[in-house]
Structures are given as C-alpha cells and as structure tokens.
C-alpha positions, 0 to 999 in steps of 0.5 A: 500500500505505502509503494502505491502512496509513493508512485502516486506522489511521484506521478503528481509531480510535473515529470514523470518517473518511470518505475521498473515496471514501465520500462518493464512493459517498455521492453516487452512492448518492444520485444512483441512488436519486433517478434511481430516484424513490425516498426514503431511507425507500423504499430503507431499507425494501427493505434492512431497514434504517433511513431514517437509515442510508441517510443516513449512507451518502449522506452518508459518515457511515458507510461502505458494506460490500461486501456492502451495497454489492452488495445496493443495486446489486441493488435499484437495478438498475444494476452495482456499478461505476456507484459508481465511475464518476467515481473518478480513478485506473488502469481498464482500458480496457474499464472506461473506454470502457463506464462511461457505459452506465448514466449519463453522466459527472456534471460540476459544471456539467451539470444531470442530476447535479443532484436538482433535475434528476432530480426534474423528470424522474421528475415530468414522465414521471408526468403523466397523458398527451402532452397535459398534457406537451406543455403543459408543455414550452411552459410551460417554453420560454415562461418561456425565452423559447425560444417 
C-alpha cells in the first residue's frame, strides 16, 4: 500500500518517473512488436497514434494506460499478461506454470530476447523458398565452423 502512496506522489509531480515496471512493459512492448516484424511507425499507425509515442512507451518515457495497454495486446495478438511475464513478485500458480505459452522466459544471456535475434528470424522465414534457406543455414554453420 505505502509503494502505491509513493508512485502516486511521484506521478503528481510535473515529470514523470518511470518505475521498473514501465520500462518493464517498455521492453516487452518492444520485444512483441519486433517478434511481430513490425516498426514503431507500423504499430503507431494501427493505434492512431504517433511513431514517437510508441517510443516513449518502449522506452518508459511515458507510461502505458490500461486501456492502451489492452488495445496493443489486441493488435499484437498475444494476452495482456505476456507484459508481465518476467515481473518478480506473488502469481498464482496457474499464472506461473502457463506464462511461457506465448514466449519463453527472456534471460540476459539467451539470444531470442535479443532484436538482433528476432530480426534474423522474421528475415530468414521471408526468403523466397527451402532452397535459398537451406543455403543459408550452411552459410551460417560454415562461418561456425559447425560444417
């Protein structure tokens, strides 16, 4: 009760202060819409909103309200709870044991957390055919030395 009393002072103030569950959402808003292979442009669009706002909601610049927060879980196809996925604190266990449906949990070391990852991955599942992919996977595992 008292961390809401005091995120509330925060927020009455003229700036904004980000808490870790804004950059939190930020993150995984950012995740979702990469996974997705859209831009912040793309996305802004579809919410009839500015590129630049998105932005600030990637980047805990501006928080995400609820009803926003509902309507990109919509356009982003995947649950609302998938923005909360990763937070620490009290779940129910059956929050717990079905939060990895839509993606596993991210960890700093594991490389499909990273948008460099999910940019090779969307890139990789747009070649034309089998042919030119399997070529590029044994490009990939020649410079691996995995061949």
């Amino acid at each position: 009760m008292l961390g809401l009393a005091l995120e509330r002072k925060k927020m009455s103030g003229k700036a904004f202060t980000p808490t870790a569950v804004d950059e939190h959402i930020g993150q995984r808003l950012q995740l979702r819409r990469t996974m997705m292979g859209l831009s912040q442009k793309d996305l802004a669009k579809k919410c009839g909103v500015t590129f630049q706002q998105i932005q600030k909601y990637e980047t805990a610049g501006n928080r995400v309200s609820a009803a926003r927060l509902f309507e990109l879980s919509t356009l982003l196809e995947t649950p609302v709870s998938f923005f909360f996925t990763g937070l620490p604190g009290n779940m129910p266990e059956e929050t717990k044991a079905s939060r990895s449906l839509h993606v596993a949990e991210q960890t700093a070391n594991d490389p499909l957390g990273k948008n460099e990852s999910l940019q090779l991955i969307n890139l990789y599942w747009k070649l034309p055919n089998d042919e030119t992919r399997q070529m590029i996977m044994k490009l990939m595992k020649t410079l691996n030395g995995a061949a």
